[in-house]
C-alpha positions, 0 to 999 in steps of 0.5 A: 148796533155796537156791542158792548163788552162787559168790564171783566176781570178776566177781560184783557180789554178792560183798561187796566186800573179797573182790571187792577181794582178787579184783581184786588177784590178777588184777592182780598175776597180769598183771604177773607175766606182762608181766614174764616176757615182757619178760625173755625178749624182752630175753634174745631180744633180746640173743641176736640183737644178739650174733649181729649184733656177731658178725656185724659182727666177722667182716665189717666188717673186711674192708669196711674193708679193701676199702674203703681199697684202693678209695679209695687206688686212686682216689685215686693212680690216678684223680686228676690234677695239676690236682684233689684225689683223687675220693672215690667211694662204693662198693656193698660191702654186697652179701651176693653179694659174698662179700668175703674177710679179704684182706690185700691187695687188688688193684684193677684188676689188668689196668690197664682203667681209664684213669689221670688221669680221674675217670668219675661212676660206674665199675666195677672189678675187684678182687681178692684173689691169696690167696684166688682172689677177684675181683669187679666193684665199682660206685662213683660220685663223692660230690657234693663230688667232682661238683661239683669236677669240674663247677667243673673242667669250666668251665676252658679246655681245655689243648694236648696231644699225642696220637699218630695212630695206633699207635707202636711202641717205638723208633720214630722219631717224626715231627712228622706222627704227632702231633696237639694236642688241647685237653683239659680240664685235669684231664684232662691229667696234670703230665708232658702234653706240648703239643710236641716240643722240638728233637731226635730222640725215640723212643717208650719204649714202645708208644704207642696212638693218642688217648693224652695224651704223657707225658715218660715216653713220650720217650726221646732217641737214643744212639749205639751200636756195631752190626755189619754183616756176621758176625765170627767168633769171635777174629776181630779187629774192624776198621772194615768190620765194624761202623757207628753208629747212633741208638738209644733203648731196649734199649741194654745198659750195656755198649754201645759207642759210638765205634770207639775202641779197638775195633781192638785187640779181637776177638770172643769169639763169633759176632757177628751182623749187627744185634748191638749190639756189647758189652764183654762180647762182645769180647777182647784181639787178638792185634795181633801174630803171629809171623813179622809185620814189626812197626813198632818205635819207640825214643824217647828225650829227643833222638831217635825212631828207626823199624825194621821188625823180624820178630815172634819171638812172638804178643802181645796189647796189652801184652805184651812179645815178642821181635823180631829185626833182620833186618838183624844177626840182633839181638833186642830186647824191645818193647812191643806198642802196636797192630796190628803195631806195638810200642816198644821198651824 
């Protein structure tokens, strides 16, 4: 019996047009396939750069903003008169972060960082109050930023004061409670003091010892009225009850600063030792009571006459109250100008 050859492709017996026509299938076979594989990889491929743009959307902006809150932060806060803004670059793309879309972040909310340096490297708190969110923030100087600051470094050290040791608001400052220190000059801010002009100076704050004195940490003596002893309520002010004094800080508008004018009022409250004395705290006196003797002026283009006259009513500074002549039983009309004294009309 006669075997029979299958007709192969692979057969090198098989004539050669259909092991032509076997080859081509084979091959159109092939493409076919790689053409199916790369679309549905594109497609895949289009999927995942899709989630990514999602992705990057919904993240990137808040990057943004954390970013440009960072920079403007060290730009206002780290930078001193001397040199240009430090530029920092800040590890925000740590997945652990877990940034938030904020608004508006807060950078350094308790103030730890001293204003006026620029540290090679650092780490800040920053927040965000709406969300509940606040992380540490890693940043260090880019390179220009380096350099400046080591271009700087090469400068001669500039005077400035610093206190020895704490100072409280409203203290008095003394020439011994300040030291001059030479610090470089992007250290030392435009308002850094290098010494006290003539004058007494109080502490406008409380001031920490080794920091650089800012003209802003200056405030000049006023004068300001202070009781000494208590002044009861309607009772009228006289010159054993109050002094003057040199103060700086917390001084009310509406403090007094001279005597005058201050017999003519009286408390309207109970004045304690210590009290600066206010406008607001203060009243008409009753200059004159009734029954007083009053000094009475009549003045006229030619004369000035003076009588002692009997107080027939209570007056304040102002009123007009009637008084008798004891003399000739007389009344008049004056003025109340004072303390037991009046003109008469």
């Amino acid at each position: 019996m006669k075997s029979v050859i299958p007709k192969s492709v692979d057969n090198p017996s098989v004539p050669g047009p259909a092991r032509q026509r076997g080859l081509s299938a084979a091959y159109w076979t092939g493409a076919l396939t790689a053409i199916l594989l790369a679309v549905t990889a594109n497609g895949f491929a289009g999927v995942s750069e899709g989630s990514a743009s999602a992705n990057t959307q919904i993240l990137e902006p808040a990057h943004q903003r954390l970013q440009q809150a960072l920079q403007k932060w060290a730009s206002q806060h780290l930078a001193s008169a001397s040199e240009q803004a430090p530029v920092y670059r800040f590890a925000l793309r740590d997945k652990r972060l877990a940034i938030p879309d904020c608004d508006a972040f807060v950078i350094d909310p308790a103030r730890l960082i001293q204003s006026g340096q620029s540290p090679s490297s650092l780490a800040v708190d920053a927040a965000c109050p709406g969300s509940n969110w606040q992380r540490k923030i890693r940043g260090r100087l880019t390179r220009a930023s380096l350099e400046r600051a080591t271009l700087a470094s090469r400068v001669p050290p500039v005077p400035v004061l610093q206190p020895r040791g704490p100072i409280e608001k409203g203290q008095l400052i003394q020439a011994a409670d300040l030291q001059t220190v030479k610090v470089p000059p992007h250290r030392a801010p435009q308002s850094a003091l290098a010494k006290l002009g003539a004058g007494d100076y109080y502490a406008a704050r409380n001031l920490r010892e080794g920091q650089t004195l800012l003209a802003s940490d200056l405030a000049r003596g006023q004068p300001v009225v202070v009781v000494v002893t208590a002044i009861p309520a309607r009772t009228q002010i006289t010159a054993d009850m109050v002094t003057i004094r040199q103060q700086a800080v917390d001084i009310p508008r509406d403090a007094y600063g001279s005597f005058a004018g201050l017999d003519m009022l009286a408390a309207n409250r109970l004045l304690h030792p210590g009290d600066i004395v206010r406008k607001r705290d203060l009243t008409k006196a009753k200059l004159v009571k009734r029954g007083q003797q009053v000094a009475v002026e009549s003045v006229g283009n030619y004369f000035r006459i003076a009588s002692e006259l009997i107080a027939l009513q209570d007056g304040f500074l102002g009123d007009q109250i009637k008084l008798r002549n004891p003399g000739s039983d007389r009344q008049v009309i004056a003025v109340v100008t004072g303390p037991g004294r009046a003109r008469s009309l």
